[in-house]
DRENDO-1510 file (C-alpha; in Angstrom, 1 decimal, always signed):
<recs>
REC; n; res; u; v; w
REC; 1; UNK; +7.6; -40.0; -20.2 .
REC; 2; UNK; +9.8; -42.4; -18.0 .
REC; 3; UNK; +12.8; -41.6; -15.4 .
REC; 4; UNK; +15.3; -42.1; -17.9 .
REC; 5; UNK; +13.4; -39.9; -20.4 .
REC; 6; UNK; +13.7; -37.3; -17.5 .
REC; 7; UNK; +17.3; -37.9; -16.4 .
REC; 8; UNK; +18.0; -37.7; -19.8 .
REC; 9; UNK; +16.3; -34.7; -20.9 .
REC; 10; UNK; +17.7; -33.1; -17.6 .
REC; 11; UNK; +21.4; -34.2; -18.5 .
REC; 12; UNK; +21.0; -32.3; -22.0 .
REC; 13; UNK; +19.5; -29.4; -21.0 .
REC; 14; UNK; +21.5; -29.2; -17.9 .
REC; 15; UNK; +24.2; -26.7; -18.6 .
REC; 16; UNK; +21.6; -24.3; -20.3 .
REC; 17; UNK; +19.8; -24.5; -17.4 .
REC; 18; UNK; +22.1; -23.8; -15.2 .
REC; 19; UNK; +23.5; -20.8; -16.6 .
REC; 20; UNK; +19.9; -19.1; -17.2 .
REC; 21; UNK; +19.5; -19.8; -12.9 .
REC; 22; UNK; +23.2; -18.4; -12.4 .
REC; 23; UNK; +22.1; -15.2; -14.8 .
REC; 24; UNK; +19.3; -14.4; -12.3 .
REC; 25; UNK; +21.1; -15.3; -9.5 .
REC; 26; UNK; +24.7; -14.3; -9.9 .
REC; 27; UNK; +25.7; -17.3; -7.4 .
REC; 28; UNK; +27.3; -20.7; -8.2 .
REC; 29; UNK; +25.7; -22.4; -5.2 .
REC; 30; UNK; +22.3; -20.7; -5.4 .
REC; 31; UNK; +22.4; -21.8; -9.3 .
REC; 32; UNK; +22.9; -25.3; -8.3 .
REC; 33; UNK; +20.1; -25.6; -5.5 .
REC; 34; UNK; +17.8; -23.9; -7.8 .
REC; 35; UNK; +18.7; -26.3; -10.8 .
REC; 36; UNK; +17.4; -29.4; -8.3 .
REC; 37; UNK; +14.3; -27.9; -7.3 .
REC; 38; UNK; +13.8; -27.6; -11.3 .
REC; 39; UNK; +14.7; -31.2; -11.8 .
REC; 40; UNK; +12.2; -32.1; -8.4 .
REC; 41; UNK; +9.4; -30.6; -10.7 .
REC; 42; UNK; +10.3; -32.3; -13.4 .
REC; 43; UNK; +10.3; -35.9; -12.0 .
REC; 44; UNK; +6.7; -34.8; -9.8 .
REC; 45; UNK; +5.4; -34.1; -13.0 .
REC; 46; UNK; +6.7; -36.8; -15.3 .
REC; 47; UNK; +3.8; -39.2; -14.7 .
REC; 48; UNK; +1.4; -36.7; -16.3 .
REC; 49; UNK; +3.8; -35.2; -18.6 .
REC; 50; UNK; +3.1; -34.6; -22.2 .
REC; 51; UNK; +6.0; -32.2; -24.0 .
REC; 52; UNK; +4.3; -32.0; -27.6 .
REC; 53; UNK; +7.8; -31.7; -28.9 .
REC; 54; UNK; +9.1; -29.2; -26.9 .
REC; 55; UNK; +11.0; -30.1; -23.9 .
REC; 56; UNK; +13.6; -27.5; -24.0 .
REC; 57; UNK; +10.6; -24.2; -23.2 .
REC; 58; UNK; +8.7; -27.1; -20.9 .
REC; 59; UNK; +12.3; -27.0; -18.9 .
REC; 60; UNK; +13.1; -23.3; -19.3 .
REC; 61; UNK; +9.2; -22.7; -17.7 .
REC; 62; UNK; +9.8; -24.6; -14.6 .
REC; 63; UNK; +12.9; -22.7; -14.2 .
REC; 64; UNK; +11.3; -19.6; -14.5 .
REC; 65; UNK; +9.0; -20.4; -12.3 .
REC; 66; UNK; +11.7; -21.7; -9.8 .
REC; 67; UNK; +13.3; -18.3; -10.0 .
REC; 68; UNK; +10.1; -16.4; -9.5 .
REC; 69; UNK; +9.0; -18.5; -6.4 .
REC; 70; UNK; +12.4; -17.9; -4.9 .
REC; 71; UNK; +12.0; -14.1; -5.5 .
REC; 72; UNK; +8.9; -14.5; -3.5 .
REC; 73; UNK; +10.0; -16.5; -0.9 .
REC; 74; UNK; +13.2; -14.4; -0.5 .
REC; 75; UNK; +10.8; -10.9; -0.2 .
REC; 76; UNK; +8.7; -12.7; +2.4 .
REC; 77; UNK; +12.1; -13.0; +4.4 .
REC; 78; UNK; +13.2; -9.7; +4.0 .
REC; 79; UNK; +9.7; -8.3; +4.8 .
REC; 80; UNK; +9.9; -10.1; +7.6 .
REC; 81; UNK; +13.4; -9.5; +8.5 .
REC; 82; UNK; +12.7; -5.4; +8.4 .
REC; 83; UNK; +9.6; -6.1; +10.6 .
REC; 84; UNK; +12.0; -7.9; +13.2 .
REC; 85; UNK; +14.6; -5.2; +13.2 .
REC; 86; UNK; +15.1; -1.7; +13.3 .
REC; 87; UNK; +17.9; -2.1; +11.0 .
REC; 88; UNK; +18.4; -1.3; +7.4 .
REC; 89; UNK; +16.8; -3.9; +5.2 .
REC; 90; UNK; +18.6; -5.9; +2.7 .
REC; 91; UNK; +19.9; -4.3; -0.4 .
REC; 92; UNK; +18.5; -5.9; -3.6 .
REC; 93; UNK; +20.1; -8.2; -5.7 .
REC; 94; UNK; +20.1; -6.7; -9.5 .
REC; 95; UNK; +18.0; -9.8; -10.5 .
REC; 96; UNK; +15.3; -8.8; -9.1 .
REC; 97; UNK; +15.3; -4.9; -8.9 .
REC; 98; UNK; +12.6; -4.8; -11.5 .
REC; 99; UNK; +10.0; -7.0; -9.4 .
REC; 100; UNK; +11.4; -4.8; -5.6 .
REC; 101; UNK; +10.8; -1.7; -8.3 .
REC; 102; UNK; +7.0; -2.7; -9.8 .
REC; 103; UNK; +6.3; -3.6; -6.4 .
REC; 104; UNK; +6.8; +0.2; -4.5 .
REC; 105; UNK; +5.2; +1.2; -7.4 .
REC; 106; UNK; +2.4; -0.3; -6.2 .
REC; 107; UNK; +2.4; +0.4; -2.7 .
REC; 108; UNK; +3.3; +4.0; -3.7 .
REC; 109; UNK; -0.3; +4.2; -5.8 .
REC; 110; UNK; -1.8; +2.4; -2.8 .
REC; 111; UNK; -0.5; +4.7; -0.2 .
REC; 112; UNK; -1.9; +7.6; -2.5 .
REC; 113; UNK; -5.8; +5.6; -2.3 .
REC; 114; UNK; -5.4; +5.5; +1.4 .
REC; 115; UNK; -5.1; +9.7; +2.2 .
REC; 116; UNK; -7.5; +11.5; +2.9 .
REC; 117; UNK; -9.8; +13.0; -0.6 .
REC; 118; UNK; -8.4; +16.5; +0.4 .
REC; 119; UNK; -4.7; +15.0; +0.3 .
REC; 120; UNK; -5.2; +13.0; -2.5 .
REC; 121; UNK; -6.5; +15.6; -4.5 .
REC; 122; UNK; -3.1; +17.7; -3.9 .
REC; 123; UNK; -1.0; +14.9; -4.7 .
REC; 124; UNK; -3.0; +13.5; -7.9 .
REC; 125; UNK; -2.9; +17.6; -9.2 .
REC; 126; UNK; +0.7; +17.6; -8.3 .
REC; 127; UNK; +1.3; +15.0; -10.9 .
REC; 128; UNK; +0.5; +16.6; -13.7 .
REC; 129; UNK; +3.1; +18.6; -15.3 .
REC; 130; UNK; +3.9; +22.6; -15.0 .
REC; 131; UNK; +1.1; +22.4; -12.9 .
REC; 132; UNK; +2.2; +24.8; -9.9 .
REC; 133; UNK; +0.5; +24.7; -5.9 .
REC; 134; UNK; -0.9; +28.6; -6.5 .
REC; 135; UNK; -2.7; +26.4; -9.4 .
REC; 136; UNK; -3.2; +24.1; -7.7 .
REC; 137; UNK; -5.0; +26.2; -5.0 .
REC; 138; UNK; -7.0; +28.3; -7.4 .
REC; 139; UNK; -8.3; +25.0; -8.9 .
REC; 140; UNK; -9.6; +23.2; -6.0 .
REC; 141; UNK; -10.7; +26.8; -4.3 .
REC; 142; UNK; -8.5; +26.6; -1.3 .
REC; 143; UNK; -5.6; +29.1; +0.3 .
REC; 144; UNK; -1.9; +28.1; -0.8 .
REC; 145; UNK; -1.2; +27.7; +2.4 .
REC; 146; UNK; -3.9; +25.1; +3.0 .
REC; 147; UNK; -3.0; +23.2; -0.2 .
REC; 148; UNK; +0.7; +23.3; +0.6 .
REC; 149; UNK; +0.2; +21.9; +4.2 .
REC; 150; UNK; -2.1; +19.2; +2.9 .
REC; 151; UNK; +1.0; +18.2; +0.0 .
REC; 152; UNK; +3.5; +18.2; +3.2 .
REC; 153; UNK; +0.8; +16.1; +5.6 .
REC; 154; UNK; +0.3; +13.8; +2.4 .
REC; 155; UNK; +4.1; +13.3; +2.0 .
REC; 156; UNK; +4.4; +12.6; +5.5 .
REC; 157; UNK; +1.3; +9.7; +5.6 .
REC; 158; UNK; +3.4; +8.2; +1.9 .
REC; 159; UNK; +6.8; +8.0; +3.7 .
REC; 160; UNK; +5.3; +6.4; +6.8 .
REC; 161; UNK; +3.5; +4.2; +4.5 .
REC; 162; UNK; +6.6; +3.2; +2.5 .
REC; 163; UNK; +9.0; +3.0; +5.6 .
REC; 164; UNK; +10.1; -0.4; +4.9 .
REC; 165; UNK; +11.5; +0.1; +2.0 .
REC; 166; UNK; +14.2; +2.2; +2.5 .
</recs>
């Protein structure tokens, strides 16, 4: 595939482009820079390029890919921001609320793996529905008391876990 075949593709595809980047985006200007990092792939990759007919999902790829390794990049800055400051962390943008959400998901059922087996036995119980604490505690043959300070010392150890993401 030659330059031109790439500007040209690019050209034709352009506004399609552009307005799948400015639906994940929601910003003109953040659109546009994305759009040339999509057409910097696409001229890297030209010499090696082979689109079996399908140039249009070969485009749409590298911009999903664009989008995702901004996502990243812009986590890794926030990350880094809350680290810096004791401030509140930046609010999510509604493009990528699903990947913030999948990823306290995750640190949620890692924070759970990290307690103690006592906790952890409290909080997986907990989980399951109607089950009560005096169940709870008849099950694991411990006091309600013990099983309800174990629930608030495995709360406590999650939240200080999950801190930056508040």
């Amino acid at each position: 595939m030659a330059m031109i075949a790439a500007d040209q593709l690019l050209a034709e595809h352009e506004p399609a482009l552009r307005n799948f980047l400015g639906a994940r985006c929601r910003d003109e200007d953040l659109a546009a820079e994305l759009l040339q990092e999509v057409a910097a792939r696409l001229v890297i990759a030209t010499p090696r390029l082979s689109l079996n007919g399908n140039a249009r999902g070969y485009l749409f790829r590298i911009a999903a890919n664009v989008w995702r390794d901004h996502l990243r990049r812009t986590l890794v800055r926030r990350r880094a921001a809350v680290a810096l400051e004791s401030g509140e962390p930046a609010v999510a943008a509604p493009a990528d609320a699903r990947l913030l959400e999948r990823e306290l998901r995750t640190a949620v059922r890692n924070a759970i793996r990290a307690l103690p087996a006592a906790q952890r036995e409290v909080v997986e119980l907990r989980q399951q529905p109607g089950l009560t604490f005096q169940e709870i505690a008849d099950r694991l043959g411990r006091p309600l008391g013990t099983v309800l300070t174990q629930m608030r010392a495995a709360l406590a150890r999650i939240g200080a876990a999950l801190e930056h993401y508040r």
